[in-house]
C-alpha positions as CSV (number, residue, x, y, z in Angstrom):
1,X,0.0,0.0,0.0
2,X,1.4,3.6,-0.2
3,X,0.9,4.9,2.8
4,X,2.4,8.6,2.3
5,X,-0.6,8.8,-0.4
6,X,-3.1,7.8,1.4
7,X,-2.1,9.8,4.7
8,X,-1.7,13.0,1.9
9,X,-4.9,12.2,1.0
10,X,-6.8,12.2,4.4
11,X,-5.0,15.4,5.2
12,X,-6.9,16.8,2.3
13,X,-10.7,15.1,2.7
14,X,-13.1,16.4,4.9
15,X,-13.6,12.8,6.1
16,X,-10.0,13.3,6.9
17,X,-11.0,15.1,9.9
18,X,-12.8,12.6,11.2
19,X,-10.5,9.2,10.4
20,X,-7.1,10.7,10.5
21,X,-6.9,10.0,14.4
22,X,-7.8,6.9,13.9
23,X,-5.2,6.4,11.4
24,X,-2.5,8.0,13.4
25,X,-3.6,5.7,16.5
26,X,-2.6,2.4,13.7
27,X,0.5,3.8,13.2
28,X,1.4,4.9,16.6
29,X,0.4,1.3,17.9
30,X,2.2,-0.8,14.8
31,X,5.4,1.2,15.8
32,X,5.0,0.1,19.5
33,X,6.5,-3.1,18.0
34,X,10.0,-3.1,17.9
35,X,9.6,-5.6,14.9
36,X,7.5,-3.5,12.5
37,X,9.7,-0.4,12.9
38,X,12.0,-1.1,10.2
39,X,9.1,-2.1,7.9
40,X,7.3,1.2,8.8
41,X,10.6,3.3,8.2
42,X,11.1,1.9,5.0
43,X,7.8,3.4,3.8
44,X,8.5,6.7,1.8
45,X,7.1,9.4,3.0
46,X,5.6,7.9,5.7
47,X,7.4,10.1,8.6
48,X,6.8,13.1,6.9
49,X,3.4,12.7,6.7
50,X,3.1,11.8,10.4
51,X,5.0,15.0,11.1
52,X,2.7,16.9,8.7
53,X,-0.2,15.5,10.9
54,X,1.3,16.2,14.1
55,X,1.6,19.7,13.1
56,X,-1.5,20.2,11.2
57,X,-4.1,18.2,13.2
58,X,-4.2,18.6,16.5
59,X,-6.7,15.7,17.2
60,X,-4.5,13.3,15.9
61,X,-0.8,15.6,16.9
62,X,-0.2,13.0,19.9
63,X,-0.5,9.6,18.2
64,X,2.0,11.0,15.1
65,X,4.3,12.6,17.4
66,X,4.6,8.9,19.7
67,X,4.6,7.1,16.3
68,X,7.8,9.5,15.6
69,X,9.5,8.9,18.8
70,X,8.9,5.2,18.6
71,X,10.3,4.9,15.2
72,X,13.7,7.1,16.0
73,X,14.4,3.7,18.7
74,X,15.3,0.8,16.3
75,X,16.8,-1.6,18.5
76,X,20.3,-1.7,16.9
77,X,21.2,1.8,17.8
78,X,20.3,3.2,14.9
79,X,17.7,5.8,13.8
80,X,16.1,8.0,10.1
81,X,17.5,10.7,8.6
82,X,15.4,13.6,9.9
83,X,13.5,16.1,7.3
84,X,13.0,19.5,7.9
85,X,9.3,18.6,8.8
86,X,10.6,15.9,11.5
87,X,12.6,18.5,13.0
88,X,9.5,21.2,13.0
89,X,7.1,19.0,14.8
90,X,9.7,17.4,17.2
91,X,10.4,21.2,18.2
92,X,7.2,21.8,17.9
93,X,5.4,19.5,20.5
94,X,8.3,20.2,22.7
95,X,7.4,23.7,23.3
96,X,4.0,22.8,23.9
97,X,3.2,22.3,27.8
98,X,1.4,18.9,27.8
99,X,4.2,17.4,25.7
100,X,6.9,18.5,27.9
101,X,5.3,16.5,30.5
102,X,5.4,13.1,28.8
């Protein structure tokens, strides 16, 4: 499937709105297991859609941001290349208050 497509595209659609938490939520729970994280990384465009979500819809800002910070710990040490967007909605959430407390 091409995810970055399909996230793009729920950004856009007004039914977006409504399903793009749940969407996030998938994500954020699939990279809760160390085994798909690799999988999910090697999707193009995937993590800069979910930091184009996180930064663009609030309902669904904590379930990207957590997918983000669950993909950045592969278990070998190693971790993406961050984008420009990655960077902007890590910095982002961490100037907001309820983030900071995590």
């Amino acid at each position: 499937p091409d995810y970055p497509r399909l996230l793009r595209a729920l950004l856009r659609s007004p039914a977006g709105n409504r399903a793009f938490p749940h969407v996030a939520a998938v994500l954020r729970e699939q990279s809760d297991v160390p085994a798909n994280r690799r999988a999910l990384l090697l999707f193009p465009g995937l993590l800069n859609s979910l930091g184009l979500v996180s930064l663009e819809r609030e309902a669904a800002r904590g379930e990207a941001l957590e997918a983000l910070r669950n993909l950045a710990d592969l278990d070998d040490g190693s971790t993406f290349l961050a984008t420009e967007i990655i960077f902007t909605a890590l910095a982002t959430a961490a100037a907001l208050p309820e983030e900071k407390d995590r």
